[in-house]
N, CA, C and O atoms as a printed pandas DataFrame, in Angstrom:
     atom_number atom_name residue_name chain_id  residue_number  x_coord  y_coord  z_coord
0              1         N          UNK        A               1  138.531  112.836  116.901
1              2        CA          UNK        A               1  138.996  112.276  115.638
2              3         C          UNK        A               1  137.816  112.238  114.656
3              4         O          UNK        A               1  136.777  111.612  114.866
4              5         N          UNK        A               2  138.129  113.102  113.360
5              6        CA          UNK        A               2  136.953  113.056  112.579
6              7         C          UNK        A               2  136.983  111.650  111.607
7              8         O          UNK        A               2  138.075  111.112  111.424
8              9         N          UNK        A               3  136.072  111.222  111.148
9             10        CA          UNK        A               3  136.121  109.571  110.303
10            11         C          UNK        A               3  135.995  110.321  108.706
11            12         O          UNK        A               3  135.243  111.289  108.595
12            13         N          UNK        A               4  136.552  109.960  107.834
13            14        CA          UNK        A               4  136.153  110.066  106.922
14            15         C          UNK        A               4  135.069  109.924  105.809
15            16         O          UNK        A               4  135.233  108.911  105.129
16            17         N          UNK        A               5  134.032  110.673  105.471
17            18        CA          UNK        A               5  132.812  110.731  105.242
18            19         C          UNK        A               5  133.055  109.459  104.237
19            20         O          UNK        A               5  134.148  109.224  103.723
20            21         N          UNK        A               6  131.563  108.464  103.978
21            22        CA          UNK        A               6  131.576  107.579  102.742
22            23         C          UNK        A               6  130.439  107.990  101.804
23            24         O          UNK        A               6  129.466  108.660  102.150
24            25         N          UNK        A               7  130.656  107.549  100.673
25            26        CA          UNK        A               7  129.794  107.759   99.636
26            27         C          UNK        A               7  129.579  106.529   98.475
27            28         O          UNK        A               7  130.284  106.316   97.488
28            29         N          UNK        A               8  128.504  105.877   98.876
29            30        CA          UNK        A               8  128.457  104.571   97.732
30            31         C          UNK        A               8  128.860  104.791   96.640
31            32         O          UNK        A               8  128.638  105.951   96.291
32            33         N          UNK        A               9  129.552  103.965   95.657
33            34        CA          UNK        A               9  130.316  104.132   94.038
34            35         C          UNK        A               9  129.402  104.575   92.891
35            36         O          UNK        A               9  129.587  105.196   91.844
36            37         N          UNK        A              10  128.408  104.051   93.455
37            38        CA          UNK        A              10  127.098  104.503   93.030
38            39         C          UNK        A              10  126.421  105.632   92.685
39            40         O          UNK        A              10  125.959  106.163   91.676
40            41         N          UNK        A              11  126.518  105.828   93.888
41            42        CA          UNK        A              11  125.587  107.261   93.557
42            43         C          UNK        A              11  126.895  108.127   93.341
43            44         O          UNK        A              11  126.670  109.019   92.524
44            45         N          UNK        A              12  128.105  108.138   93.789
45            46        CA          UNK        A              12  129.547  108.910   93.166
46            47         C          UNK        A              12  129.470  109.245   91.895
47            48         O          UNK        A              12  129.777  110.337   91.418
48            49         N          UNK        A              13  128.948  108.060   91.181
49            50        CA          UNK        A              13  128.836  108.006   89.224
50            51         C          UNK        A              13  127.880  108.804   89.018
51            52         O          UNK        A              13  128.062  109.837   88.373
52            53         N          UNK        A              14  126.472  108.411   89.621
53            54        CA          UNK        A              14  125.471  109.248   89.003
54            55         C          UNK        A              14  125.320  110.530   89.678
55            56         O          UNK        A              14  124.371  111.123   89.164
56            57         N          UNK        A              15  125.998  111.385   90.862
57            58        CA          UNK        A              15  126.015  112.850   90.969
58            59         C          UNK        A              15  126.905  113.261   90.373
59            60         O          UNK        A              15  126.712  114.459   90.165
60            61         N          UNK        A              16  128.178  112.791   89.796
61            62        CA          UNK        A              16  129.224  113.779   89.104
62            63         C          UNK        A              16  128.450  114.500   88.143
63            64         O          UNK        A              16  128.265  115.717   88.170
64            65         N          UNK        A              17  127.910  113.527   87.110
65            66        CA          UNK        A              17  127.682  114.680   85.889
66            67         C          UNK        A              17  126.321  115.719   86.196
67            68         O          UNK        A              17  125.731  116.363   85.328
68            69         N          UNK        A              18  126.076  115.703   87.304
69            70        CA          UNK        A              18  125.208  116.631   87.675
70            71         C          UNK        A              18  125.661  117.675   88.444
71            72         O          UNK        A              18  124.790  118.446   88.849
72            73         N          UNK        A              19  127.024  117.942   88.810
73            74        CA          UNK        A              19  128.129  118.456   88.866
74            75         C          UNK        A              19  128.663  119.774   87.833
75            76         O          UNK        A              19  129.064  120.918   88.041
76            77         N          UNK        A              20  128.460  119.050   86.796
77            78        CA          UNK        A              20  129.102  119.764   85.556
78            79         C          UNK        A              20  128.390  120.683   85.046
79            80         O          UNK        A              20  127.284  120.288   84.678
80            81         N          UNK        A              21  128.639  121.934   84.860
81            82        CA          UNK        A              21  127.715  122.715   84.351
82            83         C          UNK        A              21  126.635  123.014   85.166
83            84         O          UNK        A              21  125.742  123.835   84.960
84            85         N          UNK        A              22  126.812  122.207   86.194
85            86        CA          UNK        A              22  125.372  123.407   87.460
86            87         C          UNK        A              22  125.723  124.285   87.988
87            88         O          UNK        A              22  126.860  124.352   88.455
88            89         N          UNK        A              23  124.740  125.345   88.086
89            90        CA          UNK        A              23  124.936  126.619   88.836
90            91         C          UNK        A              23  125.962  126.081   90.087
91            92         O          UNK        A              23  126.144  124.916   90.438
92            93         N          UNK        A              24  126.338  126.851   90.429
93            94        CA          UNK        A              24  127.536  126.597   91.541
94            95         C          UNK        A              24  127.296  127.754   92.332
95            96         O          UNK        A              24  127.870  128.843   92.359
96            97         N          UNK        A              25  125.753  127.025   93.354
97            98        CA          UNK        A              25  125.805  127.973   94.030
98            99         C          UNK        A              25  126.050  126.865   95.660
99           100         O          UNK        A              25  126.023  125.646   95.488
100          101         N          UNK        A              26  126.226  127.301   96.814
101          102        CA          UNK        A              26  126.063  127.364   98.498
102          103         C          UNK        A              26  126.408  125.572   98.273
103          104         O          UNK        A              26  127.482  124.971   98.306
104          105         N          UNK        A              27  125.067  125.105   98.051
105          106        CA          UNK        A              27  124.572  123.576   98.029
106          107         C          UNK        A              27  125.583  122.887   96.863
107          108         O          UNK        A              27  126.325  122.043   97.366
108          109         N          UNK        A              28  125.716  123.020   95.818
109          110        CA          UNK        A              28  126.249  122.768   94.585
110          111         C          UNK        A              28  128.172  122.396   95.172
111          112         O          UNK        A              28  128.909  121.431   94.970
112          113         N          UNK        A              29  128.310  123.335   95.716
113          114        CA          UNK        A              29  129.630  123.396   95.997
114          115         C          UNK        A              29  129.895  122.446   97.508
115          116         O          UNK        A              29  130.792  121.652   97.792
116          117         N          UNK        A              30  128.936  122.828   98.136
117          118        CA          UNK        A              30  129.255  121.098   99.414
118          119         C          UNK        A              30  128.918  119.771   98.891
119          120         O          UNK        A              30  129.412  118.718   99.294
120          121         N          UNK        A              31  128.122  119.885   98.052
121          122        CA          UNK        A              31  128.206  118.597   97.071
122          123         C          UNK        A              31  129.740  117.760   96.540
123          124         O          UNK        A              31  130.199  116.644   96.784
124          125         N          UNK        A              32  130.341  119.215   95.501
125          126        CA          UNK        A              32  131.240  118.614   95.331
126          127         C          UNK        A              32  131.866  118.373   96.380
127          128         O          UNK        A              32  131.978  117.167   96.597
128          129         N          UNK        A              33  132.709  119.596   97.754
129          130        CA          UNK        A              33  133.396  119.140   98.221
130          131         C          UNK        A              33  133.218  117.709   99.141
131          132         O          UNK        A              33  134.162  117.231   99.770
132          133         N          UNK        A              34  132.323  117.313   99.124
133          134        CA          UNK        A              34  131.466  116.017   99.997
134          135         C          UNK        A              34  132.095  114.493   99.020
135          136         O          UNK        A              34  132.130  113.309   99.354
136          137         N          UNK        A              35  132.458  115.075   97.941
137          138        CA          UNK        A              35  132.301  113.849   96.815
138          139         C          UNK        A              35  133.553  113.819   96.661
139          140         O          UNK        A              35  134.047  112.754   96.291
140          141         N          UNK        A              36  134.446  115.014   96.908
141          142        CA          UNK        A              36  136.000  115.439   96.777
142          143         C          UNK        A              36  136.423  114.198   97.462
143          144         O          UNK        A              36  136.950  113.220   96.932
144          145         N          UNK        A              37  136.041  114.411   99.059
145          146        CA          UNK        A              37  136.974  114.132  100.258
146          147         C          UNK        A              37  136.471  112.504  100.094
147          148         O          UNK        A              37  137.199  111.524   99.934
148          149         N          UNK        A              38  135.207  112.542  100.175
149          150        CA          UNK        A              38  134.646  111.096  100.275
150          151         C          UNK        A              38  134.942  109.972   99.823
151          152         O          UNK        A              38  135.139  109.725   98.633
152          153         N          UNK        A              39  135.014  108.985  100.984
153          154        CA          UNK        A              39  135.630  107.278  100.544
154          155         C          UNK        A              39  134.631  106.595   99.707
155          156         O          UNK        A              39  133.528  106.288  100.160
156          157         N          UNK        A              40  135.030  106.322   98.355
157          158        CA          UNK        A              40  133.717  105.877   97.853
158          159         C          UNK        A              40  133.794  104.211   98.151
159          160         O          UNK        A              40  134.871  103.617   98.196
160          161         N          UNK        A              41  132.589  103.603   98.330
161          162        CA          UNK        A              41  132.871  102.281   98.943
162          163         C          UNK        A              41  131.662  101.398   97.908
163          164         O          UNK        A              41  130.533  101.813   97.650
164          165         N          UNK        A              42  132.256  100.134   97.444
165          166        CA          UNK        A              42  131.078   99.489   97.019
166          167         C          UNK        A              42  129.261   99.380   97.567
167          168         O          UNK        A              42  128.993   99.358   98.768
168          169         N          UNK        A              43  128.737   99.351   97.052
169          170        CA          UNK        A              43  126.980   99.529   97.766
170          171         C          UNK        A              43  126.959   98.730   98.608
171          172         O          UNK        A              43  126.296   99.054   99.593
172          173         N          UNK        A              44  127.818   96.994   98.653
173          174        CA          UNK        A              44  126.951   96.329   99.978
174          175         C          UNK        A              44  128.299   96.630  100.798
175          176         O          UNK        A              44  128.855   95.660  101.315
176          177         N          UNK        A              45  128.885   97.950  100.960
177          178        CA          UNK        A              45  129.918   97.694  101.943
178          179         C          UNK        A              45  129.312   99.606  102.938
179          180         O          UNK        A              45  129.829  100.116  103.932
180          181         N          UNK        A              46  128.470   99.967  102.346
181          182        CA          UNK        A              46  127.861  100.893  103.064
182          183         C          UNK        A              46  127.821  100.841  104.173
183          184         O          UNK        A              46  127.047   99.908  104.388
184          185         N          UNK        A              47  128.199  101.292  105.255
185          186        CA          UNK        A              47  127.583  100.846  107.404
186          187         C          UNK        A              47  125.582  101.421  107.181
187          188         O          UNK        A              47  125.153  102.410  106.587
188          189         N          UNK        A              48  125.000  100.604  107.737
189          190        CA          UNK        A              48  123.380  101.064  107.799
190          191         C          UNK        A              48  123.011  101.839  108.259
191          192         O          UNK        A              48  121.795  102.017  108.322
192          193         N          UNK        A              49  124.100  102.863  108.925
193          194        CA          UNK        A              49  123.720  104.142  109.379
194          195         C          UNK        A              49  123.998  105.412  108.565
195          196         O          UNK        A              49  123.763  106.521  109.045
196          197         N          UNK        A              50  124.556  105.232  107.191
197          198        CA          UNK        A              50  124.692  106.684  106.585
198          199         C          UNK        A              50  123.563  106.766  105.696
199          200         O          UNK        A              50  122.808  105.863  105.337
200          201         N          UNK        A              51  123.563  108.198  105.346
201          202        CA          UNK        A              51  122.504  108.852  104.285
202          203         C          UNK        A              51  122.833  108.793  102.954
203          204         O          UNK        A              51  123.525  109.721  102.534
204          205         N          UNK        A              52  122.354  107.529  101.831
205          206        CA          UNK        A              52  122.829  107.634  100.603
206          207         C          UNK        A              52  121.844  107.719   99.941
207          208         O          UNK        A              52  120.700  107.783  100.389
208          209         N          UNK        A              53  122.309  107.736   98.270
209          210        CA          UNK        A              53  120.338  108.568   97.673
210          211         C          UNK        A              53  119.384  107.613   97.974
211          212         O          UNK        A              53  119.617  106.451   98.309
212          213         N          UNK        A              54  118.175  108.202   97.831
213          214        CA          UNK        A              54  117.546  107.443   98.077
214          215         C          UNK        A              54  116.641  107.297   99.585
215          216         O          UNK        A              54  115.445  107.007   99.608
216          217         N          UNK        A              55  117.262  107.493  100.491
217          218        CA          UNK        A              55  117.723  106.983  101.776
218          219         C          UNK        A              55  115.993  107.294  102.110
219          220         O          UNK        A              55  115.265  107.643  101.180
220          221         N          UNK        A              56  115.558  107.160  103.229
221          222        CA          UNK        A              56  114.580  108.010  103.848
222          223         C          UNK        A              56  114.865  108.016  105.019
223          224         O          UNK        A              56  115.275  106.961  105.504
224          225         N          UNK        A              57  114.721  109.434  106.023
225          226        CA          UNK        A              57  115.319  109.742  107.086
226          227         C          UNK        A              57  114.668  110.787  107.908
227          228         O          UNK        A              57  114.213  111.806  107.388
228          229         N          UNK        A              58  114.612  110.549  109.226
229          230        CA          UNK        A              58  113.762  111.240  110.140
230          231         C          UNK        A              58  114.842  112.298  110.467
231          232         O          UNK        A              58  115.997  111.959  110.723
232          233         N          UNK        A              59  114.367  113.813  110.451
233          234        CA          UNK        A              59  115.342  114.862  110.841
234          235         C          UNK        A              59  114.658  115.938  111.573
235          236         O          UNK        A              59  113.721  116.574  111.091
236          237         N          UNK        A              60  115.134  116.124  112.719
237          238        CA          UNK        A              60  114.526  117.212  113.931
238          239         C          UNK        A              60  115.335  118.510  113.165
239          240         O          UNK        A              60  116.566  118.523  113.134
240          241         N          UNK        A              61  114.824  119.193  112.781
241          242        CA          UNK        A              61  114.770  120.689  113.326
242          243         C          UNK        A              61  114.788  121.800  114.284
243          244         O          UNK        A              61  113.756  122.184  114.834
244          245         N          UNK        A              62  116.030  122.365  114.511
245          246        CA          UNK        A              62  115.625  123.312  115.652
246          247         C          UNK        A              62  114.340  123.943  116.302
247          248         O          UNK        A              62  113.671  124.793  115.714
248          249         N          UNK        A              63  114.022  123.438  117.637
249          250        CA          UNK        A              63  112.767  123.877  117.692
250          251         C          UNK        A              63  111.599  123.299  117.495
251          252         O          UNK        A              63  110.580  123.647  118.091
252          253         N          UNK        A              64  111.661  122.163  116.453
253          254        CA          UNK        A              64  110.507  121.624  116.189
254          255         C          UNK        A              64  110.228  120.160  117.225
255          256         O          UNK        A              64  111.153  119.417  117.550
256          257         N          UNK        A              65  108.771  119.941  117.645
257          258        CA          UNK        A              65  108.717  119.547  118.344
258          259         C          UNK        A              65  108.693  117.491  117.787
259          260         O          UNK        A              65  108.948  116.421  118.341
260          261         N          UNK        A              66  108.326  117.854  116.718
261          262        CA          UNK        A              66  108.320  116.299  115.991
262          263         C          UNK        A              66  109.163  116.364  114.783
263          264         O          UNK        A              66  108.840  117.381  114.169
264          265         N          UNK        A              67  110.210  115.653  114.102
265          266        CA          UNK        A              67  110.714  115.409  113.484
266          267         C          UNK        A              67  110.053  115.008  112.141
267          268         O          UNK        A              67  108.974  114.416  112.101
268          269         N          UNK        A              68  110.799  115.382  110.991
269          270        CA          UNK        A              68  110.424  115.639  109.571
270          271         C          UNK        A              68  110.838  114.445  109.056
271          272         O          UNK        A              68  111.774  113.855  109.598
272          273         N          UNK        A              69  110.127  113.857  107.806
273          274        CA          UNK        A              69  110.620  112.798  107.051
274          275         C          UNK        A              69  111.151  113.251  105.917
275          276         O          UNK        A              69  110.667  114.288  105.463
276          277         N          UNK        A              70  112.332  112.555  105.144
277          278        CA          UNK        A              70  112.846  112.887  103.832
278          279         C          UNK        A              70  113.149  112.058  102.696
279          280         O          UNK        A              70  113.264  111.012  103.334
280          281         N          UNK        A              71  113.315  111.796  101.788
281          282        CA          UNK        A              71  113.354  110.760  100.647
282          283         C          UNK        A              71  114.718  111.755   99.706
283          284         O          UNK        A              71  114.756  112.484   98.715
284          285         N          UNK        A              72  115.798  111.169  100.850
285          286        CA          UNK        A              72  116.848  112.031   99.816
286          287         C          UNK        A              72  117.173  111.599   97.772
287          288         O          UNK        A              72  117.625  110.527   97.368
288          289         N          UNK        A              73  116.761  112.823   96.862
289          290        CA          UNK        A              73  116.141  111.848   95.608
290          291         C          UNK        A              73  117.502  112.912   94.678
291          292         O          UNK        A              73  118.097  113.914   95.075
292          293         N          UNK        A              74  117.602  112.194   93.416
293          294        CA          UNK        A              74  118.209  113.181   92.624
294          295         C          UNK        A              74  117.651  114.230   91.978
295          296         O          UNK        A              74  116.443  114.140   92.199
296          297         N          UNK        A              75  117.846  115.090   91.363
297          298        CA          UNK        A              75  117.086  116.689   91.063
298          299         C          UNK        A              75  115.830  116.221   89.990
299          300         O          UNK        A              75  114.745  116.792   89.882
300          301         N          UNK        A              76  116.241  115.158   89.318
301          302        CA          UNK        A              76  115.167  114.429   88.022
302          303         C          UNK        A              76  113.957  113.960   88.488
303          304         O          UNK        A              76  112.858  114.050   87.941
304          305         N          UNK        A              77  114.248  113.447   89.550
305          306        CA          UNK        A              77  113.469  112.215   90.493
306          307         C          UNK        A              77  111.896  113.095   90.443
307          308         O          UNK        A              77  111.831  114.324   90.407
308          309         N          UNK        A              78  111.015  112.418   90.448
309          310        CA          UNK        A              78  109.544  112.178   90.086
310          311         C          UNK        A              78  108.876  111.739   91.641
311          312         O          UNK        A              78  107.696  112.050   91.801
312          313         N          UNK        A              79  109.412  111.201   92.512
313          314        CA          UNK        A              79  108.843  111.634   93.636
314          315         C          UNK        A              79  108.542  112.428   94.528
315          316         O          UNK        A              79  107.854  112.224   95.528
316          317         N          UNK        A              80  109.113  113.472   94.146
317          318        CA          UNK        A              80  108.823  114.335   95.275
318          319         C          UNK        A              80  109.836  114.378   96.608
319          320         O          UNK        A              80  109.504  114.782   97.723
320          321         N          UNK        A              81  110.724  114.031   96.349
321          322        CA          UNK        A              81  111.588  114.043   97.546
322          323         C          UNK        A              81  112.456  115.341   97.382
323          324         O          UNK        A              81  112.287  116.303   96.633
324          325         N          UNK        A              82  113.374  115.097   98.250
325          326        CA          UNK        A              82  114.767  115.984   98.605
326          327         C          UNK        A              82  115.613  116.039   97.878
327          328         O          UNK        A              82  116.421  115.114   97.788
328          329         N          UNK        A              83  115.701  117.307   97.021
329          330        CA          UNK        A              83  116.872  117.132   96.123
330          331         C          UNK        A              83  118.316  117.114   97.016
331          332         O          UNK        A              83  118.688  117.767   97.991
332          333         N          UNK        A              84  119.004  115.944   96.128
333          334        CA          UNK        A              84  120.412  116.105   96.382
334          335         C          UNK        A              84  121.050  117.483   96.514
335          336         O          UNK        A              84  121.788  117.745   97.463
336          337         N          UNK        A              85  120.748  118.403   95.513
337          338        CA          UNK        A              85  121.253  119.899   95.184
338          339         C          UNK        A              85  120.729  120.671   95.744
339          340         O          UNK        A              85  120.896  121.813   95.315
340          341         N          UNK        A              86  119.680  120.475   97.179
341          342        CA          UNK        A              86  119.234  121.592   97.816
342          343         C          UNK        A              86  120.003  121.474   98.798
343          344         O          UNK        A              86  120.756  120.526   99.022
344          345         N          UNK        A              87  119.803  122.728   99.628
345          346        CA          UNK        A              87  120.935  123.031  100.740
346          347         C          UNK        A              87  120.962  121.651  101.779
347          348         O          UNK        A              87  122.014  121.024  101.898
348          349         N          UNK        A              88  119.567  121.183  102.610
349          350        CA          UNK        A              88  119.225  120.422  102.910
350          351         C          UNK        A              88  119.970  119.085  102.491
351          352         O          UNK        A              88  120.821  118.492  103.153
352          353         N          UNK        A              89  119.361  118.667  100.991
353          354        CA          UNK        A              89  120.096  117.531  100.945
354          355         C          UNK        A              89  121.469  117.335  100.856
355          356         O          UNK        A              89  121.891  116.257  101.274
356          357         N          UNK        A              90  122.378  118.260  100.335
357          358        CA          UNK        A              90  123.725  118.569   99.830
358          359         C          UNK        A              90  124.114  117.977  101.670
359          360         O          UNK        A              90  124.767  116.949  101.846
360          361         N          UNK        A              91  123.568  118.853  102.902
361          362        CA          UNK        A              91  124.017  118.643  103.942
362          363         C          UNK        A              91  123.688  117.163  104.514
363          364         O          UNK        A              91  124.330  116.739  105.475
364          365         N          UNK        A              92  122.848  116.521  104.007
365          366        CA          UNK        A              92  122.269  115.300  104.362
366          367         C          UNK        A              92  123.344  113.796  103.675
367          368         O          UNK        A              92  123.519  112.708  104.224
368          369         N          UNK        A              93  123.677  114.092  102.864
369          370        CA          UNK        A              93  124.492  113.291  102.628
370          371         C          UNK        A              93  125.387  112.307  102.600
371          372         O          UNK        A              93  126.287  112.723  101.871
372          373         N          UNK        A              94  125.538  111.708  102.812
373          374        CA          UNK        A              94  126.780  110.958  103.615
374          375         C          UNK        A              94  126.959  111.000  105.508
375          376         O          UNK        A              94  127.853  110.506  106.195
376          377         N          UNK        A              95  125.751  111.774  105.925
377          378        CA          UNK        A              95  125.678  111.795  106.979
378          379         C          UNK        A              95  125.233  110.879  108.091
379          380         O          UNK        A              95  124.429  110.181  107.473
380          381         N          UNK        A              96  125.231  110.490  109.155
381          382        CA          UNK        A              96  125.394  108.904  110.251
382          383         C          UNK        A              96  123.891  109.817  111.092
383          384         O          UNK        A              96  123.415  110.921  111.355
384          385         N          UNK        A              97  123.693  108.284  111.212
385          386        CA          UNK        A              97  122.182  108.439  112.287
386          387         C          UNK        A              97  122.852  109.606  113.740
387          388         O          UNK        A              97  124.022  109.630  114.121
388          389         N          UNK        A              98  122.220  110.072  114.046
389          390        CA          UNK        A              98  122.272  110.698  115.426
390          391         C          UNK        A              98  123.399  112.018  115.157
391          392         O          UNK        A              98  123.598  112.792  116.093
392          393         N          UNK        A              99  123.974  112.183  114.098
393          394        CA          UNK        A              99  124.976  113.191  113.965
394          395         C          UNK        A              99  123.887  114.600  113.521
395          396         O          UNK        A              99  122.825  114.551  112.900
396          397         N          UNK        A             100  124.643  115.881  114.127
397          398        CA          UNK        A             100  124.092  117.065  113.881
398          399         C          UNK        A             100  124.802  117.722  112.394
399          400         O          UNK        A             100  126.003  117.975  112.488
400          401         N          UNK        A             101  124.227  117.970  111.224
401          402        CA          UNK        A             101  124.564  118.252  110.078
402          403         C          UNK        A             101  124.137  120.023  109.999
403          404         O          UNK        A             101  122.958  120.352  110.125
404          405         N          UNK        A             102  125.317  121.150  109.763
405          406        CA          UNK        A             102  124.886  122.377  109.321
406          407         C          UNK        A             102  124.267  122.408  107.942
407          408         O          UNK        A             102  124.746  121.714  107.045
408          409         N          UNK        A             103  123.032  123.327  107.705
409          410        CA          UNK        A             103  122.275  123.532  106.349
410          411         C          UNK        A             103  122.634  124.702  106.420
411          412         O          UNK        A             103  122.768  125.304  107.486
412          413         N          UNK        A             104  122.909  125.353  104.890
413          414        CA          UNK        A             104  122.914  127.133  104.805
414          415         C          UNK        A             104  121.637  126.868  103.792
415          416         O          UNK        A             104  121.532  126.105  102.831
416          417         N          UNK        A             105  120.672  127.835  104.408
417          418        CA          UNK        A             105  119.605  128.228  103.584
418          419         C          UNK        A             105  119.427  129.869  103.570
419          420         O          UNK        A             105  119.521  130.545  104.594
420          421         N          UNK        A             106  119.110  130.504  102.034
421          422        CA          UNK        A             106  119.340  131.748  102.345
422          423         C          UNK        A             106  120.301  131.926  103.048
423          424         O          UNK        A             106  121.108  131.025  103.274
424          425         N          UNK        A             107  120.435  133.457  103.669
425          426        CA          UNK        A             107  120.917  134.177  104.540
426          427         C          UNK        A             107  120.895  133.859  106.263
427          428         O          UNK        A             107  120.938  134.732  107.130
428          429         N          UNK        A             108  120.811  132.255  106.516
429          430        CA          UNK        A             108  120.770  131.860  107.379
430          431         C          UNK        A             108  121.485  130.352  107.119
431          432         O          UNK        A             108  121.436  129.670  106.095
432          433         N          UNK        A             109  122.118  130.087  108.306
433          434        CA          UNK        A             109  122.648  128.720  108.618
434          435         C          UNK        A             109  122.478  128.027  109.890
435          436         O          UNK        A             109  122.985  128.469  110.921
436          437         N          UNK        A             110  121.611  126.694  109.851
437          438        CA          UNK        A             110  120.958  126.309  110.680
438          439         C          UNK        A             110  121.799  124.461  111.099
439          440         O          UNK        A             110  122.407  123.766  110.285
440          441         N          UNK        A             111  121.531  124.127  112.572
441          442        CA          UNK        A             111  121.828  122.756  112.854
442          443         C          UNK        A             111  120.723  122.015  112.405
443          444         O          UNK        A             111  119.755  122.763  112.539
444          445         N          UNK        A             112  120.332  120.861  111.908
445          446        CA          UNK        A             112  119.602  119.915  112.081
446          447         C          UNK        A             112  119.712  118.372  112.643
447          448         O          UNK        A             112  120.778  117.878  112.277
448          449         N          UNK        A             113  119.209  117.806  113.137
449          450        CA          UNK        A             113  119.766  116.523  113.452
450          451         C          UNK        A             113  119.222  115.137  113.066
451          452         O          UNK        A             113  118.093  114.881  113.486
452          453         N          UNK        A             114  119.965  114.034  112.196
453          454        CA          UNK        A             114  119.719  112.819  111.824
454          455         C          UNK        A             114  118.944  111.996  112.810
455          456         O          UNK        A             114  119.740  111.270  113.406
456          457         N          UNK        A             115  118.045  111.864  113.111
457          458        CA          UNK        A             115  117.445  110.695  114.278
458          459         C          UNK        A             115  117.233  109.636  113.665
459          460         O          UNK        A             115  117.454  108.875  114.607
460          461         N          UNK        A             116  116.976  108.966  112.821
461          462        CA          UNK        A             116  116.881  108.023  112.169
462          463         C          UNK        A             116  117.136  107.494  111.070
463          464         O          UNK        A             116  117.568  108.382  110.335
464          465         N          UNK        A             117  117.104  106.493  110.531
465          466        CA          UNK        A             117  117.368  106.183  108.977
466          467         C          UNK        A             117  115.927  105.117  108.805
467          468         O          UNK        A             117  116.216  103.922  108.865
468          469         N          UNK        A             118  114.504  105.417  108.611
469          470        CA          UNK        A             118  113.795  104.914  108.362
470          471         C          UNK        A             118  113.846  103.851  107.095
471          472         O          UNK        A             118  112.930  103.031  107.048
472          473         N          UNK        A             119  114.686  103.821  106.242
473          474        CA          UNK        A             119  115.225  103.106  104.589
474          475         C          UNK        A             119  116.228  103.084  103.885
475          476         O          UNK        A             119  115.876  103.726  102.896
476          477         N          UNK        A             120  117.113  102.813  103.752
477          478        CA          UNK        A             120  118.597  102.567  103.027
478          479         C          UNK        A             120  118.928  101.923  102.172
479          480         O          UNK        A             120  119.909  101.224  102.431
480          481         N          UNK        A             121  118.455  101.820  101.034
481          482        CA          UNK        A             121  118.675  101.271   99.740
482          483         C          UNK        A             121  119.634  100.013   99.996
483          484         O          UNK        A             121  119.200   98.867   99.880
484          485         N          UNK        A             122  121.023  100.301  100.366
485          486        CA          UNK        A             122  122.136   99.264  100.217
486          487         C          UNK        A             122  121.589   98.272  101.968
487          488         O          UNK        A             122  121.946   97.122  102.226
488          489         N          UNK        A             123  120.739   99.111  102.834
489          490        CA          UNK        A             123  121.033   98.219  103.946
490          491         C          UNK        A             123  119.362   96.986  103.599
491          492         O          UNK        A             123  119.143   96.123  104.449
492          493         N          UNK        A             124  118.453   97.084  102.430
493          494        CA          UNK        A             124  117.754   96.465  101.433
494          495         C          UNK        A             124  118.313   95.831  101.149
495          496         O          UNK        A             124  118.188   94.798  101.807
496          497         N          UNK        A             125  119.418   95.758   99.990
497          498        CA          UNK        A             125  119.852   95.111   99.202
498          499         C          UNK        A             125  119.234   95.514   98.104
499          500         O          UNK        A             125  118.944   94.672   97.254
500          501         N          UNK        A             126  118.917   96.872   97.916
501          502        CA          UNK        A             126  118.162   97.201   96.824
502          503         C          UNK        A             126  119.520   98.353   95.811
503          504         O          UNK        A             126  119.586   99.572   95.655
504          505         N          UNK        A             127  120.407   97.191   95.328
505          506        CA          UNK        A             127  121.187   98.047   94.848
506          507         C          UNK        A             127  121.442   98.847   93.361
507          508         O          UNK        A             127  122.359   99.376   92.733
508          509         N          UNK        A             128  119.547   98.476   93.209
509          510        CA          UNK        A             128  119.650   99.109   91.810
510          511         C          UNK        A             128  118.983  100.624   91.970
511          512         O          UNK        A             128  118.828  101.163   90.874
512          513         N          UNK        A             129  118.606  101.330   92.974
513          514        CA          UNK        A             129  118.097  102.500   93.331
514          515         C          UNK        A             129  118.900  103.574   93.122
515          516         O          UNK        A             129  118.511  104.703   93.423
């Protein structure tokens, strides 16, 4: 039984119009459909295990022997993180600790896997992020 993906109301508002008028390529388009299907839920009603912006999150890589950190950020964002609109983050999304998420990068499509949620904005109470 698959659960229906969630997506804070939040960040629902502020990825649409980044939506509009973007290239519509691979990433762009699991975005929307991610935002299509998705239950949008108030910020403090988030579970502390999904990936919402912001988030920071430990993710193994096929193969790799230590796991990667990420700061899933919007495309504007000034830190240096993970764009929402890269293949990566588009797949990171709304995704639960310990679940295996497909990335298409290039001419390749790869598993990666969630091991952690090192930071979660809503599981803070930091619901102005």
């Amino acid at each position: 039984m698959t659960t229906q993906p969630i997506v804070n109301s939040l960040d629902f508002a502020r990825l649409q119009p980044l939506l509009t008028g973007a290239f519509m390529d691979a990433a762009v388009l699991r975005l929307r459909a991610f935002l299509d299907q998705a239950r949008k839920v108030a910020p403090r009603r988030v579970p502390p295990d999904v990936v919402t912006m912001n988030t920071r999150v430990l993710v193994r890589h096929p193969g790799d022997e230590e796991p990667e950190t990420y700061e899933l950020t919007y495309p504007d964002s000034e830190s240096g993180g993970l764009s929402v609109l890269s293949p990566l983050g588009a797949a990171l999304l709304g995704a639960r600790e310990g679940a295996s998420v497909e990335c298409a990068g290039g001419r390749v499509s790869r598993r990666v896997t969630v091991e952690r949620i090192e930071y979660q904005p809503e599981r803070e109470h930091h619901f102005d992020r």
